[in-house]
C-alpha positions as CSV (number, residue, x, y, z in Angstrom):
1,X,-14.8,-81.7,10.7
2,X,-17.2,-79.5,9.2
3,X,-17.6,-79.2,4.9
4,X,-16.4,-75.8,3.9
5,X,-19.2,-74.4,2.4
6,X,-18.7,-70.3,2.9
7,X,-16.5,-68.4,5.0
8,X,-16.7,-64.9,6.9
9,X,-14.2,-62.6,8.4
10,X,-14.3,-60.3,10.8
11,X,-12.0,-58.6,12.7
12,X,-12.6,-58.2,16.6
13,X,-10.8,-55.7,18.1
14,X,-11.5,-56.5,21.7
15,X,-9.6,-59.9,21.3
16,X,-7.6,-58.3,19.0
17,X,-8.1,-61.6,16.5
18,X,-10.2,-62.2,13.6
19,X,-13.0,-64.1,13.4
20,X,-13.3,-67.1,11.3
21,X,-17.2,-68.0,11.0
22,X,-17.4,-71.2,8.5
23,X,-20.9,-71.5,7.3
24,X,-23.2,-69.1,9.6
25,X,-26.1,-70.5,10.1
26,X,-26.1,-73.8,8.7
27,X,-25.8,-76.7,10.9
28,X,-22.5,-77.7,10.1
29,X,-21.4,-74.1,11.3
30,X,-18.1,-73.4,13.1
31,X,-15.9,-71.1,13.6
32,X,-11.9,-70.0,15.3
33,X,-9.8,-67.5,16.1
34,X,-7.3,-66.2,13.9
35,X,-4.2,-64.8,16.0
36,X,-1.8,-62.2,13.8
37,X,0.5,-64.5,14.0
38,X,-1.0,-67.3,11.7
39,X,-3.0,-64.5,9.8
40,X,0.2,-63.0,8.7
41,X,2.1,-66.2,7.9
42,X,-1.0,-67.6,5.8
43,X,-1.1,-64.3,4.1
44,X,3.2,-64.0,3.8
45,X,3.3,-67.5,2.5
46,X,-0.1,-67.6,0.1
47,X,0.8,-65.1,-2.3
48,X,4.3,-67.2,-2.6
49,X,2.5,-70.1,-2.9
50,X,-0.3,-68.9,-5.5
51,X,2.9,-67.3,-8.1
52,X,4.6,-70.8,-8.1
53,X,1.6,-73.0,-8.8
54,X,0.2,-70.5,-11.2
55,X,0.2,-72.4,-14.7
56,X,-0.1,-69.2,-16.1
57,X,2.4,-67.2,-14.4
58,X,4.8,-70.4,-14.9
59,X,4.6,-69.7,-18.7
60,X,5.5,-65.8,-18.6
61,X,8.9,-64.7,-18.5
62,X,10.6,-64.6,-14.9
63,X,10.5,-61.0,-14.8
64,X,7.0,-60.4,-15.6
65,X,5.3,-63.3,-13.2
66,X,4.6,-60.9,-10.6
67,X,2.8,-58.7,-12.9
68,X,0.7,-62.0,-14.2
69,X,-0.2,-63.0,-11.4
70,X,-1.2,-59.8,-10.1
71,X,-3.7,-60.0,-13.2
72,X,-4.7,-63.5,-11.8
73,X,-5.6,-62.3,-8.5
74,X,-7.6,-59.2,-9.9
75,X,-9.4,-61.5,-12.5
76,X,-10.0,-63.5,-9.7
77,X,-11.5,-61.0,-7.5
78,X,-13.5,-59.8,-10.5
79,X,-15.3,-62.9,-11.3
80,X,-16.3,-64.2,-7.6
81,X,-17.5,-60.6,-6.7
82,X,-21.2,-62.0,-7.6
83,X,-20.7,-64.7,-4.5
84,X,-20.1,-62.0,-1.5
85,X,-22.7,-61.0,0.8
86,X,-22.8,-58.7,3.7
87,X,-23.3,-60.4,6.7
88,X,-25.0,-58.9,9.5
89,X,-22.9,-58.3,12.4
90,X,-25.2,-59.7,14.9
91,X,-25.2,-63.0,13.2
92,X,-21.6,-63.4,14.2
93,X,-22.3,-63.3,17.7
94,X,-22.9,-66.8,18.7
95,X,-20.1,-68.0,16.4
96,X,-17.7,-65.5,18.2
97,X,-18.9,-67.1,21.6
98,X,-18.3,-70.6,20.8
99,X,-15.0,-70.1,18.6
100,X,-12.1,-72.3,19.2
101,X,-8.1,-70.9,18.7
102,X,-7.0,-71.5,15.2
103,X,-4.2,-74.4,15.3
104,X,-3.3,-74.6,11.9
105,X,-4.5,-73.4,8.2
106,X,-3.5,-75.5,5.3
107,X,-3.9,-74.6,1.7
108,X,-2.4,-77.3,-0.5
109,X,-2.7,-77.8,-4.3
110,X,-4.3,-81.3,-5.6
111,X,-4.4,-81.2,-9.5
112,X,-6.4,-77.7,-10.1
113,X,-7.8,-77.7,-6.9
114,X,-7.0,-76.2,-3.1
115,X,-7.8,-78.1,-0.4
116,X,-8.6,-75.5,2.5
117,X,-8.7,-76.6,5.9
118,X,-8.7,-74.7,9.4
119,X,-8.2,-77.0,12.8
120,X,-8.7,-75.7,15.8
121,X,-7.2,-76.3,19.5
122,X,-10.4,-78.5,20.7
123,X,-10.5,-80.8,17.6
124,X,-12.7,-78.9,15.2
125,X,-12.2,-78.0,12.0
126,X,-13.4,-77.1,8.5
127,X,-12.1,-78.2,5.1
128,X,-13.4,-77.7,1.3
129,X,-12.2,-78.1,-1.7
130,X,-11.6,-74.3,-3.7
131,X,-10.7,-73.5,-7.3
132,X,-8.2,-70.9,-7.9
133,X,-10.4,-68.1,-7.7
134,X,-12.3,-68.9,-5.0
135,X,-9.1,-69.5,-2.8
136,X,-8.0,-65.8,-3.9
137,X,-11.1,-64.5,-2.6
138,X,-10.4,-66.2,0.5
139,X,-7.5,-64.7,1.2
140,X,-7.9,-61.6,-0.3
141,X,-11.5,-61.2,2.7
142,X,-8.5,-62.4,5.4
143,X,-5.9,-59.8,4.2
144,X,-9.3,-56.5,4.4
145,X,-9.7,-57.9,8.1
146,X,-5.8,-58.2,8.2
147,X,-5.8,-54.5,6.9
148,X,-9.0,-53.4,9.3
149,X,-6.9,-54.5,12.3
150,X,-3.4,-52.3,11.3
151,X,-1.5,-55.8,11.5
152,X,0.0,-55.0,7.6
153,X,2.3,-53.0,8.9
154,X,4.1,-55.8,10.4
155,X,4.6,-57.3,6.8
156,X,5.9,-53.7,5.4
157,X,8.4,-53.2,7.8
158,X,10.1,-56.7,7.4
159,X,9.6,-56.9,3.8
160,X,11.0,-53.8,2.2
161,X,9.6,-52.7,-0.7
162,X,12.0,-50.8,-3.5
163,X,10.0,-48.3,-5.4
164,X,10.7,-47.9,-9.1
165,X,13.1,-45.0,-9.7
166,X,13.8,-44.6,-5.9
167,X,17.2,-43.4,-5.3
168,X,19.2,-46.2,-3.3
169,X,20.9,-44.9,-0.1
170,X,24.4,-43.7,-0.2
171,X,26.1,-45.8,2.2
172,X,29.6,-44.1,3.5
């Protein structure tokens, strides 16, 4: 299993999956096939996940945890921008020829840590340990290729949204 050192995305429309590339270009590098499927449920299931192990958004008031840990997410965002690089699109290539199917992604918390690991279907993997941040950033490069792809729709229509001041439905 290879030591999670970076990560790309990138959505392939022609398999209609996105492309996990775990460090390009290194020797250690590897990389899988994200269906929609386990894209969606990682992403369903993360930002769950993130609110509840939040110490921060543990000590705000139940009705105002979402809105903390929105600010978690952006500060988050803000302060691993520095780390992100273009990559080129050729130099995904030869990890999009040799990529295995994604069997499982597992985030779990151990003490302020995320241990991160992708397994694939031919025995491969990748694992890291991530802070906080860096584990939002993670997610938040799989939910652009998510959004690249049109797959957020799928989340939208079985989650129902209600907007503030919308008008509920008379029901007769």
């Amino acid at each position: 299993m290879s030591a999670l050192r970076s990560i790309t995305f990138a959505y392939r429309a022609r398999e209609d999956r996105v492309l996990a590339a775990v460090n390009l270009g290194q020797a250690e590098a590897w990389s899988c096939w994200l269906t929609r499927r386990l894209s969606l449920a990682v992403l369903e299931r993360a930002a769950h996940f993130l609110a509840t192990t939040s110490p921060l958004a543990q000590r705000a008031a139940p009705d105002q945890r979402h809105e903390v840990a929105a600010f978690e997410r952006d500060a988050a965002l803000a302060t691993t921008a520095q780390a992100l690089s273009a990559t080129p699109t050729d130099a995904l290539s030869p990890s999009a020829a040799s990529a295995e199917l994604a069997d499982r992604l597992t985030i779990t918390q151990q003490g302020q840590d995320f241990r991160f690991e992708l397994t694939g279907d031919r025995g491969g993997g990748a694992m890291g340990m991530v802070l906080r941040p860096e584990l939002q950033r993670i997610l938040r490069m799989l939910e652009g290729e998510v959004i690249k792809a049109s797959w957020m729709n799928v989340i939208a229509a079985s989650a129902p949204v209600a907007q503030e001041g919308a008008r509920k439905p008379a029901r007769h």
